[in-house]
C-alpha positions as a printed Julia matrix, in Angstrom:
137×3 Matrix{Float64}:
  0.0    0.0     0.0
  1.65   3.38   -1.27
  2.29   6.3     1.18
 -1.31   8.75    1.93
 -0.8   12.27   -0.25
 -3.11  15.05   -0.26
 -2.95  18.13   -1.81
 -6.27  20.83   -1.18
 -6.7   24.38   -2.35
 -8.39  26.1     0.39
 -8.76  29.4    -1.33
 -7.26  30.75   -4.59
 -8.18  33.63   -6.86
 -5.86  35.63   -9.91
 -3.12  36.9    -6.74
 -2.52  34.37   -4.47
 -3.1   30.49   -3.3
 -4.07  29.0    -0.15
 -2.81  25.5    -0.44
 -2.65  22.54    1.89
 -0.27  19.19    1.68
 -0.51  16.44    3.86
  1.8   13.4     3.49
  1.29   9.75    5.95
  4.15   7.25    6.25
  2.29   3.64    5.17
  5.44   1.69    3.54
  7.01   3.63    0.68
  9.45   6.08    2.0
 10.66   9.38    1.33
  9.2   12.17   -0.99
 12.17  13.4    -3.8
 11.12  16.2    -5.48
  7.57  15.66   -5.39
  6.05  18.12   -7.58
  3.44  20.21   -4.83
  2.42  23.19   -6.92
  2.32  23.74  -10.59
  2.57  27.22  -10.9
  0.93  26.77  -14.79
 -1.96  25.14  -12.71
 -2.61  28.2   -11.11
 -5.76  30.62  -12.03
 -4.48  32.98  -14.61
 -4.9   36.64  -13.88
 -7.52  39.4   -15.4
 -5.56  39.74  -18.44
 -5.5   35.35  -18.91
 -1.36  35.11  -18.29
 -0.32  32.46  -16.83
  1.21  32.31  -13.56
  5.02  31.92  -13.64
  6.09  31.97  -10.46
  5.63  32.3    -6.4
  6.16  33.86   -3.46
  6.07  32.19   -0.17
  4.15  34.69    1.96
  3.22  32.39    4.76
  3.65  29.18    5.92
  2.25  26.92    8.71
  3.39  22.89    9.25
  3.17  20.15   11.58
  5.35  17.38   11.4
  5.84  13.91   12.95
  8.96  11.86   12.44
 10.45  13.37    9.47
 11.76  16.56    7.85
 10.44  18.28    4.9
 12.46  20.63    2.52
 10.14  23.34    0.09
 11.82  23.42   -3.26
 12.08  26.0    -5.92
 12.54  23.81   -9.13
 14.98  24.25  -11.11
 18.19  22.66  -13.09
 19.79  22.0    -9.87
 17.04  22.84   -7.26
 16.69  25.2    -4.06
 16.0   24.85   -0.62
 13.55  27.88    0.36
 12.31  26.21    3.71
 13.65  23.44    5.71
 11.46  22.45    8.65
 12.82  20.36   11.17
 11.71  16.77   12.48
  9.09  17.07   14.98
  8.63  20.62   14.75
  5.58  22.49   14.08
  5.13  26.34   13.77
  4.45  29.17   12.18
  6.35  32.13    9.65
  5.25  35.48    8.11
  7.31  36.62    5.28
  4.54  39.22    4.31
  5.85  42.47    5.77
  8.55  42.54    3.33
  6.56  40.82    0.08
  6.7   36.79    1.02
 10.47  34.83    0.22
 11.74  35.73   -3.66
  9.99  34.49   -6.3
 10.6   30.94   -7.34
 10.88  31.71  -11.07
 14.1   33.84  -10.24
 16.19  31.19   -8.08
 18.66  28.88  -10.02
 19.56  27.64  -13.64
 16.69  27.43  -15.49
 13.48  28.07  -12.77
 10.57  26.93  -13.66
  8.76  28.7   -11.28
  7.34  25.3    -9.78
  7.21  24.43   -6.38
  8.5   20.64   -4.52
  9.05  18.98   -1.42
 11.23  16.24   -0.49
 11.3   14.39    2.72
 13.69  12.85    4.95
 13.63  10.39    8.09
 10.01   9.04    6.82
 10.71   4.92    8.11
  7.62   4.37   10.71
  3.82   4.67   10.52
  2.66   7.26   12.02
  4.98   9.86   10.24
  3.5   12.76    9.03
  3.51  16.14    7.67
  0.72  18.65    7.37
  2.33  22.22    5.16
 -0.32  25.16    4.43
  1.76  27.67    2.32
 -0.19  30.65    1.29
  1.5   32.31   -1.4
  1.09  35.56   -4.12
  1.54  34.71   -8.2
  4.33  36.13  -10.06
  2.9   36.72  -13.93
């Protein structure tokens, strides 16, 4: 039976996201890389351009057993958050206009979004990320 993976919009609309990911430990292991948000995915804004890019405004996790790492993709991609093994909290990146955008870190950005995992080896480990972010166009 493969690992439990959810991924919910709670609220989106043509400037930012509201997204949830939840992740259970049954027997497969770690997430690599796992894409999380699709920025072409995204609602489009008044004008219909797609959304190229985001900014990490705010972001709440739990986690149980494990680590997760928030990705910017890219050629070689880039750690924007690490949060540690059972940790749980809470950060604000709003008062200065959320973490850069992720179409403008690396070699060749694509603007996407990923998480990868480490430490995930029992049942009962978990994650729970809600990252609310604005679209770059």
């Amino acid at each position: 039976m493969a690992d439990i993976t959810t991924t919910t919009t709670i609220e989106q609309n043509t400037k930012e996201a509201i997204i949830s990911f939840q992740y259970q430990y049954v027997d497969t292991g770690n997430e690599s890389a796992v894409l999380k948000i699709d920025v072409s995915s995204l609602t489009p804004n008044a004008n219909g351009e797609a959304c190229t890019g985001v900014r990490i405004l705010e972001c709440w996790w739990v986690l149980h057993g494990l680590t997760v790492e928030v990705l910017a993709d890219a050629s070689t991609d880039i750690i924007m958050l690490h949060l540690a093994e059972d940790q749980q909290g809470y950060q604000n990146f709003e008062k200065f206009g959320g973490l850069p955008s992720t179409k403008s870190f690396g070699t060749s950005p694509t603007g996407d979004i990923k998480f990868t995992t480490t430490g995930a080896g029992a049942v009962g480990d978990a994650y729970q990320v809600v990252l609310r972010v604005s679209k770059d166009y």
